[in-house]
N, C-alpha and C positions, 0 to 999 in steps of 0.2 A: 504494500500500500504506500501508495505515494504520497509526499505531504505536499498539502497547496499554500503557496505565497501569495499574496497577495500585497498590490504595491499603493501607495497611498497616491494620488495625483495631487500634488500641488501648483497656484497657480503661478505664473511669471508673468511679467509684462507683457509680453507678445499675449497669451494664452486671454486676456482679461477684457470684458465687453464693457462699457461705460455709457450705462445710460442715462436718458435726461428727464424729473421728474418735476411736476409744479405742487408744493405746499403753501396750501392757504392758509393763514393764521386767521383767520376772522374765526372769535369768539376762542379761539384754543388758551389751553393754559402755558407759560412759558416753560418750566421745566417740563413739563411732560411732553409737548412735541419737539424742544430741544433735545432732547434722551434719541427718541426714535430718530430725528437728523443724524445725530453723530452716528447712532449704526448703521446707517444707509451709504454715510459717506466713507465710512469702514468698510463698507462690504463684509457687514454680517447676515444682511439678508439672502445674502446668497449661497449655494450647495458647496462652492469651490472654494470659501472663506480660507485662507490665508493670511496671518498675523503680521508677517513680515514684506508684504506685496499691499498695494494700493490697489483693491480692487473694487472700490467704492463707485458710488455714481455720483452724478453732477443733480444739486440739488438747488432749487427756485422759490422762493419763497417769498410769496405774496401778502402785501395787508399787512406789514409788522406794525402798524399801528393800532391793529384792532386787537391783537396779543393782551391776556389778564392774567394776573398774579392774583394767585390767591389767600386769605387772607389777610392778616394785616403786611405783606412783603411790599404791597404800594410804596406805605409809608415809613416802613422800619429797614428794608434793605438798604446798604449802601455800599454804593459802587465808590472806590477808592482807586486816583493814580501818582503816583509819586513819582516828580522828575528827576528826584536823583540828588538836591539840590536841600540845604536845611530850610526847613519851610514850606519844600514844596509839596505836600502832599494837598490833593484836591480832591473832596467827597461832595457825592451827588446823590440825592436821594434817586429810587427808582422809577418815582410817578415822572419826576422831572425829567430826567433821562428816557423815559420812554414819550414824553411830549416832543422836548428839542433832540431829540436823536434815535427815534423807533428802531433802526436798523443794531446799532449797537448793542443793545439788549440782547437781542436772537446769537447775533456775532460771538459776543463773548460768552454765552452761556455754550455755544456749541464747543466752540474752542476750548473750555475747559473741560469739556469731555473726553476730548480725543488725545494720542498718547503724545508726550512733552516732546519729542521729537523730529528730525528730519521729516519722518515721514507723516506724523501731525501735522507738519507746516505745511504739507506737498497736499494734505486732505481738506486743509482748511479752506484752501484757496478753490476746492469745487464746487462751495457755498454762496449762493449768490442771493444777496436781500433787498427787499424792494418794502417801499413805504406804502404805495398805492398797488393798484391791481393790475396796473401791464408791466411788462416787461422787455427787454429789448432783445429774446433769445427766442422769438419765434419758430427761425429757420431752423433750432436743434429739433423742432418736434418734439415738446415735453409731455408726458404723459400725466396726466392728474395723480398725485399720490394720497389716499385718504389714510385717518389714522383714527 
C-alpha cells in the first residue's frame, strides 16, 4: 500500500486574481465594516488565502459620511497625532473628524487592522474612500459588496 502526499498550493503573485468591489457605508457601523475591509483587502475571503502574498482585492467605498459609531464613541473617542515636536501633539474628537474629514475615519480604522508591514502598506493603498456616492473607478467594473 502506497502512501498519498498531498501538496499544499500556495499563492504567488503571478497565481492571484484582484478584484474590484463597491462598499456602501450609508447607515453601517465603523468598526464592524472596517473589520470585514481589512479581510477582503487581505485576501481572506478567499480559498487560496496566503499570509505572506497580497492576494487581496481592491476595495471602494462609498458614503463615509453616512458611517455611525456606536454608543457614546461620537463623543469620547479621540483621534490623536503627534509631530514629533514638544507640544505637538493634536486631539480630535470623533464627531468632528468625521464632519471635516469623513474619509479619515474609514482610512485609519482599516489600516490599523492590517499587519505593520511592507506588505500592510502595499494593502493599504487598494483602499479607496469617497465622501459622496460616485466614484471615479467606473471603468474597473466594481461589483457591489454587501455585509
Amino acid at each position: 500500500m502506497s502512501k498519498l502526499h498531498f501538496t499544499t498550493k500556495h499563492a504567488n503573485a503571478a497565481s492571484v486574481q484582484h478584484n474590484w468591489y463597491v462598499v456602501d457605508g450609508t447607515n453601517q457601523t465603523v468598526g464592524r465594516v472596517c473589520s470585514k475591509i481589512a479581510a477582503v483587502l487581505r485576501g481572506k475571503n478567499k480559498a487560496y488565502y496566503t499570509p505572506h502574498v497580497d492576494c487581496g482585492d481592491y476595495i471602494i467605498f462609498i458614503n463615509a459620511d453616512k458611517v455611525k459609531f456606536t454608543g457614546n464613541k461620537a463623543e469620547q473617542k479621540i483621534y490623536q497625532n503627534f509631530s514629533g515636536y514638544p507640544g505637538g501633539l493634536r486631539e480630535e474628537v470623533a464627531k468632528d473628524l468625521l464632519k471635516r474629514r469623513p474619509e479619515a475615519v474609514i482610512e485609519r480604522a482599516v489600516k490599523g487592522m492590517l499587519p505593520k508591514n511592507r506588505l500592510g502598506r502595499k494593502m493599504v493603498k487598494k483602499l479607496f474612500v469617497y465622501s459622496g456616492s460616485e466614484h471615479p473607478h467606473k471603468a474597473q467594473q466594481p461589483v457591489e459588496l454587501k455585509f
